[in-house]
N, C-alpha and C positions, 0 to 999 in steps of 0.2 A: 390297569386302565387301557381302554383299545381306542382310535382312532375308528372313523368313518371307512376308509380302507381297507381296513380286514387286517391292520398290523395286529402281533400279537400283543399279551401284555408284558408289560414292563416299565422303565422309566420314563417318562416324558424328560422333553427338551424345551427348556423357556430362555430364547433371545431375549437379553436386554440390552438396549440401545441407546449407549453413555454411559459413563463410566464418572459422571461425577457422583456429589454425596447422595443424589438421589438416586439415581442408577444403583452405585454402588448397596444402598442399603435396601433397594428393593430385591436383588441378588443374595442378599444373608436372608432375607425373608420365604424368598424359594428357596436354597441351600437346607434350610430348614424343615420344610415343608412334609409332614408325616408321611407320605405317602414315596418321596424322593423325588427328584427329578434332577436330568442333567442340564444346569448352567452355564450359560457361554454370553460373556459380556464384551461387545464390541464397541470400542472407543476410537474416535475418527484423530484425536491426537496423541504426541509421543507418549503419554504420561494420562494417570490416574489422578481423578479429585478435582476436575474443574477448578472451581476459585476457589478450594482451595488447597492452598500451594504456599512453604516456606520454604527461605533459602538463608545463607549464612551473610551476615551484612555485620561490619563494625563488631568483627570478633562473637556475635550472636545469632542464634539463630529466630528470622524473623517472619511474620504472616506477613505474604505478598496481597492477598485478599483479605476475606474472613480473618477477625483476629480474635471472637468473641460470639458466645454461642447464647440465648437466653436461658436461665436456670430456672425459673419457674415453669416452662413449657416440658412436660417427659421425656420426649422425645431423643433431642440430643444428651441430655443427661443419662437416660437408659441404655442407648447404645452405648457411651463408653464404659457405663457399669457391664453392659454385657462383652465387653471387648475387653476386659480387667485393667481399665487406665482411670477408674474411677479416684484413687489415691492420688493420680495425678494432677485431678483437676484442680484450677488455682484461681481467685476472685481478682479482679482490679483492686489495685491501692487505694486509687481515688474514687471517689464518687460524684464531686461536682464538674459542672462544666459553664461555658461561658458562650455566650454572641457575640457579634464585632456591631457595633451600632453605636453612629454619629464617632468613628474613628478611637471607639474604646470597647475595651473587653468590659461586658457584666454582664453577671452571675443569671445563667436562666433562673427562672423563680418555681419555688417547690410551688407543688402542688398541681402542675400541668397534665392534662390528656393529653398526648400528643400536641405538643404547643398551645394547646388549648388553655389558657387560665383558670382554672375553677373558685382561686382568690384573693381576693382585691387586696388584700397588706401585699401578700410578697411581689406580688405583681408592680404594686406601687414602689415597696423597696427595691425591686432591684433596677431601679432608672432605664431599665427596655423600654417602655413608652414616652411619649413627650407628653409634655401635660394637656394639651386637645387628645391624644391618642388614649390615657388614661380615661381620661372623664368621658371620651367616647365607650369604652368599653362598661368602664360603668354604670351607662343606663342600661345594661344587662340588669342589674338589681335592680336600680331604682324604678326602669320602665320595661317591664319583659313583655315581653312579644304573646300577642294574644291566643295563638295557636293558628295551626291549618294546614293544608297542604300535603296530607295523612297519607292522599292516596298517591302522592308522589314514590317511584321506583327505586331510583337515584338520582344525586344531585352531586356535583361539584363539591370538593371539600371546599374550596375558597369562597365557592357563592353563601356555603351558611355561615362561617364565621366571618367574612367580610360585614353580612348582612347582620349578623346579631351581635358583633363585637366589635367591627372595624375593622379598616384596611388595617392602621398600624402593627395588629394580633394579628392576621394573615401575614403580613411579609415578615413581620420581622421575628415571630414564633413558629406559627403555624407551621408553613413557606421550608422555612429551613430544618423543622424537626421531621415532622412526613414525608416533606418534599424528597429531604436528603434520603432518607428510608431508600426510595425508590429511585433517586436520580432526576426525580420528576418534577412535574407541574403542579400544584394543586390547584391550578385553572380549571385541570380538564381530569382531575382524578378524582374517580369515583368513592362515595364515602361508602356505599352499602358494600362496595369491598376492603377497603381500607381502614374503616372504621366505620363498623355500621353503627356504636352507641350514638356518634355523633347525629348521622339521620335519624335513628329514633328520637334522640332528642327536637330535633328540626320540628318534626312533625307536630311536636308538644308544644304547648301552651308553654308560660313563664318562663324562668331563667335559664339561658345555657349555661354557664360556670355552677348553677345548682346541680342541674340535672347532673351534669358531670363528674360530680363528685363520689359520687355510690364506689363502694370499692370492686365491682365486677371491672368499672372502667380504669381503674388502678394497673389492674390487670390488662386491661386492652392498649396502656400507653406502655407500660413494660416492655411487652410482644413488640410493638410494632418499633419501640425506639431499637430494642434489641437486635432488628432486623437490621439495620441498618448497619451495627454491627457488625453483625456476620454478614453481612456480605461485601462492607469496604465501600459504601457508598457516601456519601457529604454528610455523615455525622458522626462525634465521636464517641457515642455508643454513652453517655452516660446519663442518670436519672437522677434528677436533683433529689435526693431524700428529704424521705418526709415527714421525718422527723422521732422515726423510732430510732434511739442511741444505737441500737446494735442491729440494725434491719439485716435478713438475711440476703447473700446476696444477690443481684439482678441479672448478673454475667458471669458466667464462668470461659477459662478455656483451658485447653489441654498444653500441662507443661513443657518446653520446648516445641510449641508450637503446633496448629494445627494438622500441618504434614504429617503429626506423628500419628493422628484419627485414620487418616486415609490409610498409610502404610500398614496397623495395627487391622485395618480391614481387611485389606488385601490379603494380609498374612492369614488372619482367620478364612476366608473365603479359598484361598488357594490350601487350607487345610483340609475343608469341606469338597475339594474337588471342582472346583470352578474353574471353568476357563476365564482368564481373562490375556485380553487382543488387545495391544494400542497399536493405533495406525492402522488403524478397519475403520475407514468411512463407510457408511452404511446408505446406499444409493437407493436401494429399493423392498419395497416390501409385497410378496405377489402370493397368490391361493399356490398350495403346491399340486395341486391337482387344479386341471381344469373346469371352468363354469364360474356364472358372476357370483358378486357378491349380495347378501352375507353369506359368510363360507358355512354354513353348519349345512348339513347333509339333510335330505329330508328325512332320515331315520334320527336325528337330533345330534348324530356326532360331530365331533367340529372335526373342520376342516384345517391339513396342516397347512404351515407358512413355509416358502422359502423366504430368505434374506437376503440378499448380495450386499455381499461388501468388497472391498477394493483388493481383498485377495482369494475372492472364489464366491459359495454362498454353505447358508444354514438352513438344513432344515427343520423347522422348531413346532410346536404344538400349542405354544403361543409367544407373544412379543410384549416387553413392555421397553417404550419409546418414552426416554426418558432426556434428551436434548430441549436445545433453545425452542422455540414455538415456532418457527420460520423453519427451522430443518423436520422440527413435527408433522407442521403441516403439507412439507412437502411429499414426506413418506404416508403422511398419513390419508391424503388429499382424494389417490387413488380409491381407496378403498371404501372410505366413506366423505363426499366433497363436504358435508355442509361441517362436516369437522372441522375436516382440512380447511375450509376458508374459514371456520373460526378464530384454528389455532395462527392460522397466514395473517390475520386484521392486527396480532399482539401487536407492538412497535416496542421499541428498544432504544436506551438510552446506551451512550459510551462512558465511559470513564476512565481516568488516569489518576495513577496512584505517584507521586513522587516523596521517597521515601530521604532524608539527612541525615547525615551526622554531624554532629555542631559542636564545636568548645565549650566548654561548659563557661569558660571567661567571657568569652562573644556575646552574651545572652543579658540584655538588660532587665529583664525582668523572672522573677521565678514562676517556674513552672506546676500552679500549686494547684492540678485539677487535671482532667481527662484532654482537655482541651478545647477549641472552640467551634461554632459555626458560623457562614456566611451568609446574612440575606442574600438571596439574588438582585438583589436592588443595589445592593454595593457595586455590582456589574463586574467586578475583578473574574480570575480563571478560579480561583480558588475555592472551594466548596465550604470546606470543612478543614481543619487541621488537628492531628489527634497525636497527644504530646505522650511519645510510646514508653519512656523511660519511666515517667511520674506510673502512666494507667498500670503498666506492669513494673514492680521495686523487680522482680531479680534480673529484668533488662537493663538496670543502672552500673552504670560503671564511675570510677572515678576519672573526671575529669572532660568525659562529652554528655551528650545527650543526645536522643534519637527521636525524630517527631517524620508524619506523615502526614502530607497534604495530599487531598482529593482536590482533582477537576473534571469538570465535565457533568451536562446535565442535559437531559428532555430538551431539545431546541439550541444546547450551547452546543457547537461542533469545535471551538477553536483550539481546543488542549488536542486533540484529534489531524485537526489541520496542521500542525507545527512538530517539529521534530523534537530529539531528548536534550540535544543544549539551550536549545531556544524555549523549550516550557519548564527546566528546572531553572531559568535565569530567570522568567515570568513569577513563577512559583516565590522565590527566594527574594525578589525587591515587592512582593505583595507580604511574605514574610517578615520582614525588618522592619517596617515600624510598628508592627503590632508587638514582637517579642522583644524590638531594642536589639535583632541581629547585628552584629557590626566582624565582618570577618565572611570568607568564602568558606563554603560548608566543606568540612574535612573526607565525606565521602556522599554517593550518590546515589542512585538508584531508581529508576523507572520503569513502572510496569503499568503495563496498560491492557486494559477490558474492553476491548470493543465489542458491541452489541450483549452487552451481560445482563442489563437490566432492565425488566419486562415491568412497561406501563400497564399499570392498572388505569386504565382508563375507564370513561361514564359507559353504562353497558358492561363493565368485565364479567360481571357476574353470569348475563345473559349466554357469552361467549364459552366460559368454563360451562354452564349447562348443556351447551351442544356439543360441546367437548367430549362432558361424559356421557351423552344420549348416544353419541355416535359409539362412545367404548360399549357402551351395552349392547347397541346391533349388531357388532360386530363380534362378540361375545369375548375372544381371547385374546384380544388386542386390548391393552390399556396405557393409558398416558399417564406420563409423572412429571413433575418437577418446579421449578421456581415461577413458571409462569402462569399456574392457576391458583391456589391458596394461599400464597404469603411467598417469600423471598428469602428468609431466614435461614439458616441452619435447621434446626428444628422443625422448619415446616417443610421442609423438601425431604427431611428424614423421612417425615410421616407421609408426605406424599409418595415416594416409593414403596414407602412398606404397605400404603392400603391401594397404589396400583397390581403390587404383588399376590395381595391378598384376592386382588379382583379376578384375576386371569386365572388364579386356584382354584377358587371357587365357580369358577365359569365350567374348567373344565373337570370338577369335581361333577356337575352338574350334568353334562354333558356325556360323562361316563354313565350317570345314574339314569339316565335316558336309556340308552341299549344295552345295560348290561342283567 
């Protein structure tokens, strides 16, 4: 393969830029790559893997982020088959979880789309509604909505199930299972990316909790509670079952902990001959020859990249930018604006992670489920609370127990404003009456996510299209990561490996022009 330049042939060089899961797996995908190419992966922090990250807490080792990847999605599950950690993967113990509503834990109710209800017994059993909020929901059945509104784009998740269900199902379901997904709002979050079954149904005639039901969207609330998951956001990752005895299962992760994904890459990756750089922020991105852009040559060969980063530059044959969407767009901004102000409009939500160790005497109540979540209408810092010992048995020890609480959400900035003694004391008297704590936690731990999590707002969809119209004019430049398709583990997998594939394929293309 030759360049536009008159270089001879040989190997191509493909920058990639980030070094989290998406980076990282877009870089096994080049390494791979029939033809070869030389790989150099430049990470602007000390360390590999983004969120995620374990460290050793209460004699174990625990996820600082991500603790849980979705098992029906390929993606993650393929990679660790192909990284030989497949025997390691290991299911949660539990499978239920609970809400905090009217100052008691109960039971989310099976048979949920993403908070959604799709039926009125267990909805009714598990006391989440008050009785006007039930019987509002209800006239889903009895009075369904006549249809319309077909040719609408997007809409708000909160405006169709407020509107066909009730507020009570938005805040006190809805609200906290999506919501937490993403850190967000469902004010202002978009369904046609977050859950497009639900806009399809919108747009239909009769019952939402019917339409809901089909098992494609079984599948669509999996994904997206799973998301939540993996990335350490206000839910505790779990899926009420529904009711097959031996369902296979919804999450998996890798035993002793995430860390061990990333590390097991790297290793692979540094076998394949990969550079990989931490502590190279990567400042700019420029044609390495002179003239504007788009870079391909009028004889159709692309034009190379330099790179600069904070200890010199790269000269590459293409780049995939694989960071936050605010550092994308910066590098990306140059080259093509309407990208770059695309990927610039994402917004970003904070969160804090405070992680306990608890007596196991201390604890009035038992720990018999994944854990809970927090409407935002409870107004506390608290998101979610996810009880680590029960979800994973070989993290149990005799005599404590280890549980993780999220704070921080789309518009809450206060776990962010306050320091680590001042939001694990926060944290811990919002804790105790819910579990009956009685006693100061035997160990601690704080970690915090600022700007990790990419609102999917009304429009994303619009946004991610000019995203990748701009990868396309631009031919060997392509973009990956958490802030265009999903937020998951698994979807950031695939988002690197089909950024990777894209900039292959560009300059596969590119060679087949003049050669």
């Amino acid at each position: 393969m030759a360049d536009g330049a008159g270089r001879g042939p040989g190997p191509v060089t493909v920058v990639v830029v980030g070094g989290g899961i998406a980076g990282l797996s877009a870089a096994l995908t080049l390494s791979s790559a029939p033809a070869g190419a030389r790989v150099v992966v430049l990470e602007a922090s000390p360390r590999l893997g983004g969120k995620l990250a374990s460290a050793e807490f209460g004699g174990r080792a625990l996820d600082l982020g991500p603790d849980a990847f979705l098992a029906r999605r390929p993606e993650a599950v393929g990679l660790c088959r192909e990284l030989g950690l497949e025997d390691d993967l290991v299911a949660p113990g539990q499978r239920s979880a609970f809400v905090l509503v009217r100052g008691r834990l109960r039971p989310l109710p099976a048979g949920l789309a993403l908070g959604v209800p799709t039926r009125l017994g267990p909805l009714a059993r598990s006391g989440v509604l008050s009785p006007p909020g039930l019987a509002r929901a209800a006239l889903d059945l009895v009075a369904p909505w006549a249809g319309g509104g077909a040719g609408e784009a997007d809409r708000a998740v909160a405006a169709i199930t407020t509107a066909r269900l009730g507020r009570e199902v938005t805040e006190l379901l809805v609200d906290p299972l999506i919501g937490g997904i993403h850190a967000g709002d469902t004010a202002r979050m978009s369904a046609a990316a977050v859950f497009p079954p639900l806009l399809a149904a919108a747009h239909e005639g009769g019952s939402l909790m019917r339409a809901l039901r089909a098992p494609a969207t079984d599948i669509a609330t999996t994904a997206a509670t799973a998301a939540a998951a993996s990335t350490g956001a206000g839910t505790t990752g779990a899926v009420p079952a529904p009711g097959d005895a031996s369902p296979p299962p919804v999450f998996l992760t890798v035993r002793g902990g995430l860390g061990r994904l990333v590390d097991r890459l790297a290793a692979v990756l540094g076998e394949r001959g990969v550079a990989l750089h931490t502590g190279r922020p990567v400042q700019r991105i420029e044609p390495a020859a002179p003239g504007p852009v788009p870079h391909r040559t009028p004889a159709g060969a692309p034009r190379r990249w330099t790179v600069h980063h904070g200890a010199g530059a790269v000269e590459a044959d293409a780049v995939v930018v694989a960071v936050p969407a605010g550092v994308a767009g910066a590098l990306i901004a140059p080259l093509d604006a309407t990208a770059g102000a695309a990927l610039g409009s994402v917004e970003y939500a904070d969160v804090a992670v405070v992680t306990l160790r608890l007596a196991a005497g201390d604890l009035g109540r038992r720990l018999d489920g994944t854990g809970y979540l927090v409407p935002r209408r409870a107004g506390g810092l608290v998101t979610a609370c996810t009880w680590l010992t029960s979800k994973w048995p070989e993290l149990a020890r005799p005599g404590d127990v280890v549980v993780r609480a999220s704070a921080g959400r789309a518009g809450d900035h206060r776990a962010a404003a306050v320091g680590d003694e001042e939001l694990v004391a926060a944290v811990v008297a919002e804790l105790a009456p819910v579990l009956g704590l009685r006693g100061a936690p035997l160990e601690r731990l704080v970690t915090r996510w600022p700007g990790a999590f990419p609102q999917y707002a009304l429009g994303h969809l619009d946004r991610v299209a000019a995203v990748e119209a701009g990868g396309r004019r631009l031919g060997t430049v392509a973009v990956a990561g958490a802030a265009l398709h999903g937020v998951g583990i698994p979807a950031c997998i695939g988002s690197g490996r089909a950024a990777a594939r894209a900039v292959l394929a560009s300059m596969a293309g590119a060679a087949a022009a003049v050669s």
